[in-house]
C-alpha positions in Angstrom: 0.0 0.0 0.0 1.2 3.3 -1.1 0.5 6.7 0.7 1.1 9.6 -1.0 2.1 13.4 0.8 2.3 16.2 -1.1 4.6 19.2 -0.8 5.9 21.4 -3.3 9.8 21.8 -3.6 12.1 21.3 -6.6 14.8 19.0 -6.9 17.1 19.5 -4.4 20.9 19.6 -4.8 21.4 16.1 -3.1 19.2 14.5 -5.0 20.8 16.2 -8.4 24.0 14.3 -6.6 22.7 11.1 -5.7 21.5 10.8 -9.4 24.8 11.4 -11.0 26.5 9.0 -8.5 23.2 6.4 -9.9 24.3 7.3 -13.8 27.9 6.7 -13.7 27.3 3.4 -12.0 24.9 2.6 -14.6 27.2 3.4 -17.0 30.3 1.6 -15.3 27.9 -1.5 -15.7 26.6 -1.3 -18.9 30.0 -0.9 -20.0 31.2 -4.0 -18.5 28.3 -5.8 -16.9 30.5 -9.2 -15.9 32.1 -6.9 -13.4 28.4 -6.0 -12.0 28.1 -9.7 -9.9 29.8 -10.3 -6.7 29.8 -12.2 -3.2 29.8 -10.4 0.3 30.5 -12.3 2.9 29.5 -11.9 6.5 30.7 -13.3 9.5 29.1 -13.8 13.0 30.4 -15.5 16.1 28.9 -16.6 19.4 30.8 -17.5 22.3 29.0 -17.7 26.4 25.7 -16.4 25.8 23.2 -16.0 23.0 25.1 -12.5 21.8 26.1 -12.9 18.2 29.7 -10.4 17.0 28.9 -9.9 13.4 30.8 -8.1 10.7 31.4 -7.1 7.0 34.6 -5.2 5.7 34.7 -2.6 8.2 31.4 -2.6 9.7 30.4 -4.7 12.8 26.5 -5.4 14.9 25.8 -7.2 17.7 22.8 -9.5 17.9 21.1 -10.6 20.8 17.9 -11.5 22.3 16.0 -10.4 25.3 16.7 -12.0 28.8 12.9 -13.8 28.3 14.8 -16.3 25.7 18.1 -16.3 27.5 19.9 -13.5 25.7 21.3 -9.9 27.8 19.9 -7.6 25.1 22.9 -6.5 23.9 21.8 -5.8 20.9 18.7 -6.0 18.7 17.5 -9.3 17.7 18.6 -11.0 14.3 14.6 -10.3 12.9 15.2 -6.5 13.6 18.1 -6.5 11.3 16.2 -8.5 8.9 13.4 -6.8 9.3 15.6 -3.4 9.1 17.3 -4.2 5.9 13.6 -4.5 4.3 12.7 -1.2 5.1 15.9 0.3 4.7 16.6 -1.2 1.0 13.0 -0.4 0.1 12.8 3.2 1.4 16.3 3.9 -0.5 15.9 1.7 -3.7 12.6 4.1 -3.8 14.5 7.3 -3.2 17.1 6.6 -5.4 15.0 5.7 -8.4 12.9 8.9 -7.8 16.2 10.9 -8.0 17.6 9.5 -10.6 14.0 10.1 -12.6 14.2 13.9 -11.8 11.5 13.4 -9.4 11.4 14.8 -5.9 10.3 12.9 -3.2 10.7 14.5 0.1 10.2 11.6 2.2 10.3 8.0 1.6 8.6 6.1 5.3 8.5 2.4 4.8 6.9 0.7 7.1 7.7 -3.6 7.4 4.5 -5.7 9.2 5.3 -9.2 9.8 2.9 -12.1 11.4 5.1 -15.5 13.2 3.9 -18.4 14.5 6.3 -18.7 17.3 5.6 -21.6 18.6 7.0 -22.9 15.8 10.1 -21.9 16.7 11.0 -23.9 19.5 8.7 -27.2 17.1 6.1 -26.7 18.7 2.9 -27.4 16.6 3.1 -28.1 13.0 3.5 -24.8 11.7 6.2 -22.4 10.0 8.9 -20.6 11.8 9.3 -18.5 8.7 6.5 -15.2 8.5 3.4 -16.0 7.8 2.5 -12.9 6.5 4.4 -9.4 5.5 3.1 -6.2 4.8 5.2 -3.3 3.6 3.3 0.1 3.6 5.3 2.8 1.9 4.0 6.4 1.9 5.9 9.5 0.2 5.9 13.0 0.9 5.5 14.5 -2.5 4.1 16.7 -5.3 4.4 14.1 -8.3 1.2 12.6 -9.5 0.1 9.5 -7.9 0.3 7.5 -10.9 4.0 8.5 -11.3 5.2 7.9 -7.6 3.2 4.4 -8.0 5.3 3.4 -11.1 8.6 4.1 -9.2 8.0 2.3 -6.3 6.4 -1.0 -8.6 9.8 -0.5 -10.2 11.9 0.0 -7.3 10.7 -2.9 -5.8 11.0 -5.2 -8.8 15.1 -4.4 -8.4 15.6 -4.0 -4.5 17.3 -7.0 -3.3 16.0 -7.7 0.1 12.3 -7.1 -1.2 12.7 -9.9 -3.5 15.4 -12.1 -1.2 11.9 -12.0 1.4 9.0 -12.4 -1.5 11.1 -15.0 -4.5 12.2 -18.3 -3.7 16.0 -18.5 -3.8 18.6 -21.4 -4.1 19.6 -21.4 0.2 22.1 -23.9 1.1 24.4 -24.6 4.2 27.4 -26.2 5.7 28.5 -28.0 8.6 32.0 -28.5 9.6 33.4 -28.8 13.0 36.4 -26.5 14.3 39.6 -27.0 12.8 37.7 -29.0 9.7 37.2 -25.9 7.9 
């Protein structure tokens, strides 16, 4: 569901900037589009306790859960980040694609609903421990016509990653190995 804000104002400055940046990626991609795939690897650790290090290049999180499951809180719980990366990628995969269209949106609020079973969680019951439902509400502050902003964000989503990682069955697979095996 998409809500749409109006409020006059031209393109700004940043977004004249962040839709350069968008073109000469675009163009450093078309001109070579084998060097457009990669991997990213992230790593997470947990020792004592239920918190969980993570890190990527030069960023790090900590993951935790609440002291009702066993955790110390010491840092949101792995579903917040999931749930986080949905509504960030969505929120800028819509902002981007406005700016680089020469359409201003003043805001982009994404908002990321998810139903659980949690019982199913722990096996209880015969349910699902993935969602069993998701809702993403988007609503943009605005003076483009409604039929505009709804085409970006259709588009936007058909491209953003972590929209389709949650909605589009995708080859998953893992690996076991013991310490020192690796």
């Amino acid at each position: 569901m998409t809500q749409i804000h109006t409020l006059s104002k031209a393109t700004s400055d940043r977004d004249l900037r962040i839709r350069t940046a968008q073109e000469a990626v675009i163009a450093r991609m078309t001109a070579a589009p084998e060097k457009a795939r990669s991997t990213l690897t992230t790593h997470g650790r947990v020792d004592e306790g239920l918190a969980c290090r993570v890190s990527q290049g030069k960023f790090e999180a900590t993951l935790d859960l609440g002291p009702g499951m066993g955790g110390d809180a010491a840092g949101p719980s792995p579903g917040f980040f999931a749930r986080a990366a949905i509504v960030g990628c969505v929120a800028i995969a819509v902002k981007m694609l406005a700016a680089r269209g020469g359409i201003r949106f003043e805001a982009v609020d994404v908002k990321v609903e998810m139903e659980f079973d949690d019982a199913a969680l722990f096996g209880i019951g015969d349910g699902n421990a993935a969602p069993v439902a998701t809702r993403i509400l988007v609503a943009i502050t605005t003076d483009a016509d409604q039929g505009v902003v709804q085409d970006i964000v259709r588009r936007a989503l058909d491209m953003d990653p972590w929209f389709l990682a949650l909605r589009d069955p995708q080859k998953v697979s893992a690996r076991v190995t013991l310490a020192g095996d690796a």
